[in-house]
C-alpha positions, 0 to 999 in steps of 0.5 A: 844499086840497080844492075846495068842490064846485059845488052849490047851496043845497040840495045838487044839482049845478049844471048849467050847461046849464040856468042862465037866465044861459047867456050870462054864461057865454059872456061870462065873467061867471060860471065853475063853482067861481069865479063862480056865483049858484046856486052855495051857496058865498057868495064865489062868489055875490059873484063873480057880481053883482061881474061882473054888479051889474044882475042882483041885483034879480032876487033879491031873493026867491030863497030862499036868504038867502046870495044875498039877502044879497049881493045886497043888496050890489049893489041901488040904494037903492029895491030894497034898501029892500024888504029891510029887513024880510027875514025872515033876520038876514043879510039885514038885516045886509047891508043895514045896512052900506048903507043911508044913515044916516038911513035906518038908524033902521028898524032899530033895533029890529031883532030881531038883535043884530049888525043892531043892533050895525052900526046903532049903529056907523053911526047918526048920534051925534045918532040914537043916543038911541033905542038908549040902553036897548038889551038887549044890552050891546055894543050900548050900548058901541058907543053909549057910544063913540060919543054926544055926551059930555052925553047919556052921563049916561045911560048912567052907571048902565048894569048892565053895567061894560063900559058904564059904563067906555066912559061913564067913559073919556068923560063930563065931570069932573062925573060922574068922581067918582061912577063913580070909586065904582064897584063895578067896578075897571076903571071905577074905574080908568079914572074915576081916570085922568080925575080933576083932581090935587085930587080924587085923595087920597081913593082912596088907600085904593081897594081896587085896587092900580092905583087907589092906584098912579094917585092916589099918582102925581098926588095933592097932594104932602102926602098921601104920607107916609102912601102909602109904608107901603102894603101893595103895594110898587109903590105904596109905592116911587113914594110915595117916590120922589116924596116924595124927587123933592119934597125933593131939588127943594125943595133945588134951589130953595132953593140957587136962591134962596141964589145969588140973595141973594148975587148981589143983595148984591153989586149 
């Protein structure tokens, strides 16, 4: 595999001899094309404060945001404060992953959408009710997946459906009949799936085959008949084969019974 040359962020050739951190280089702290603060390539930035964490603070204004970023890796919680507002999404992204979580909600309203995606998977479930209307529909997934169960409510009438399918994967029975109405099958499936036996029968005639599939496996016995005439096969067959499961466990039963009387008379 070919080396990743040793230059750096803006693409001159590093010199050792002229480095300020010379005596890391004696100590073995940093090594060319492995271990190098002014090296562009991130990994070896990494390396650099990996071996030397109390020289990160130094840069925490260095130009280059690759090792801003990685710094922010290594900085105590009042240095990393100071990149909070960082002008690179990077940055702040790193910061994100370390910030203590109640902290995190200064970005919030970050303007990135991964910051906030890393934000809404770290934030206290309590916090989350500020991101609630987030613009970006992955970050109110993360959200969807991870609120208290009463406040997904919410969420219940969100415009993306992969929203509303984490919501309905979640939320109390109260709400599965409405997005068992769902315009999106996927969200209705995932709300059939949830929904008590009992209130199963009137999606029977679900567009979905996958939804008419769910509610002929649970649904009242009573209700059947009428499945096994189904225009999807698949649906069809369990129709029958658990109206023929009923009646051959209704048979069992009754013999059941019929070996009891005679038992009982003979006592």
């Amino acid at each position: 595999m070919t080396e990743i040359p040793a230059v750096d962020w803006q693409g001159q050739p590093i010199d050792c001899s002229a480095c300020e951190h010379r005596d890391c280089l004696a100590l073995g702290t940093c090594s060319p094309l492995r271990s190098c603060v002014n090296d562009r390539y991130a990994k070896r930035i990494d390396r650099f404060f990996g071996t030397n964490p109390g020289l990160a603070k130094q840069y925490i204004t260095h130009p280059y945001f690759e090792v801003r970023a990685v710094a922010a890796k290594y900085l105590d919680l009042f240095q990393l404060n100071r990149l909070v507002s960082d002008p690179d999404e990077t940055v702040r992204a790193s910061v994100s992953l370390r910030l203590p979580a109640k902290l995190l909600i200064k970005l919030i309203h970050d303007p990135d959408r991964e910051v906030r995606v890393r934000v809404a998977s770290r934030l206290e479930p309590a916090n989350l009710s500020g991101m609630l209307h987030d613009p970006d529909y992955y970050v109110r997934v993360v959200i969807a997946r991870r609120i208290a169960p009463g406040m997904l409510f919410h969420l219940a009438r969100d415009t993306d459906s992969a929203v509303r399918r984490e919501v309905a994967a979640r939320i109390g029975v109260e709400w599965l009949t409405k997005l068992a109405d769902d315009s999106d099958d996927e969200v209705r499936l995932t709300a059939i799936r949830r929904l008590p036996a009992n209130l199963l029968p009137p999606y029977r005639f679900d567009s979905d085959w996958r939804v008419r599939y769910e509610a002929v496996q649970r649904m009242p016995a009573e209700y059947l008949k009428s499945m096994t005439a189904d225009e999807d096969s698949t649906v069809a067959d369990l129709a029958r084969e658990r109206l023929e499961l009923g009646h051959n466990l209704g048979n069992r039963q009754e013999n059941r019974k019929d070996v009891y009387d005679q038992h009982q008379s003979r006592q």
